[in-house]
C-alpha positions in Angstrom: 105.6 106.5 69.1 108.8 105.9 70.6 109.0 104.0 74.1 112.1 105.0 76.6 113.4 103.8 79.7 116.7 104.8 81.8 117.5 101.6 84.2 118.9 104.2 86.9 114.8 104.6 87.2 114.7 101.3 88.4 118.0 100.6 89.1 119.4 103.5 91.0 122.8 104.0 89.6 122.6 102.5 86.6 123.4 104.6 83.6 121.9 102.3 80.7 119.1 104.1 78.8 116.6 102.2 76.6 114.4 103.7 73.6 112.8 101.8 71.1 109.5 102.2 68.6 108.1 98.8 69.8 107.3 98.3 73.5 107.5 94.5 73.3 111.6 95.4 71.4 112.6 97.5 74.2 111.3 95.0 76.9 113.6 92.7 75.0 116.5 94.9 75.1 115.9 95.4 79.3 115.0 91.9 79.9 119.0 91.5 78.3 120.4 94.2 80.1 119.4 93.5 83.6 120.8 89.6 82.9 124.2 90.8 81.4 124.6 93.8 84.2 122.4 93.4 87.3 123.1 89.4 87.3 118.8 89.6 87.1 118.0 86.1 85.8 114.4 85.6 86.7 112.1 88.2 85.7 109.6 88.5 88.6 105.8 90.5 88.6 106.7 92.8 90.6 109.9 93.6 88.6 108.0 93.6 85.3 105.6 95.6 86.8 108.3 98.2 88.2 110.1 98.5 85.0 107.0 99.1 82.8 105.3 102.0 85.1 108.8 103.6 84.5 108.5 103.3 80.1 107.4 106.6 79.2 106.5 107.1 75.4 106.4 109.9 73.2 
């Protein structure tokens, strides 16, 4: 199973896509992403929540 995410889903604008084999991994590689790029520090419920209805997996 392989876990995707493009941040322009919850980012509009963003070009950055995200695909990993382990959910958990990829959430790691977002969390990073939205420090370095978006300046987003804190990761709130509602933005964990927004981000993960947008992983789709195949």
């Amino acid at each position: 199973m392989t876990f995707r995410l493009a941040c322009g889903d919850v980012m509009p604008g963003c070009t950055a896509h995200f695909e990993h084999a382990d959910r958990d991994q990829l959430m790691t590689q977002v969390v990073a992403h939205a420090a370095a790029d978006h300046g987003i520090t804190t990761i709130t419920p509602e933005i964990a929540e927004a981000v993960g209805a947008r992983i789709q997996h195949t």
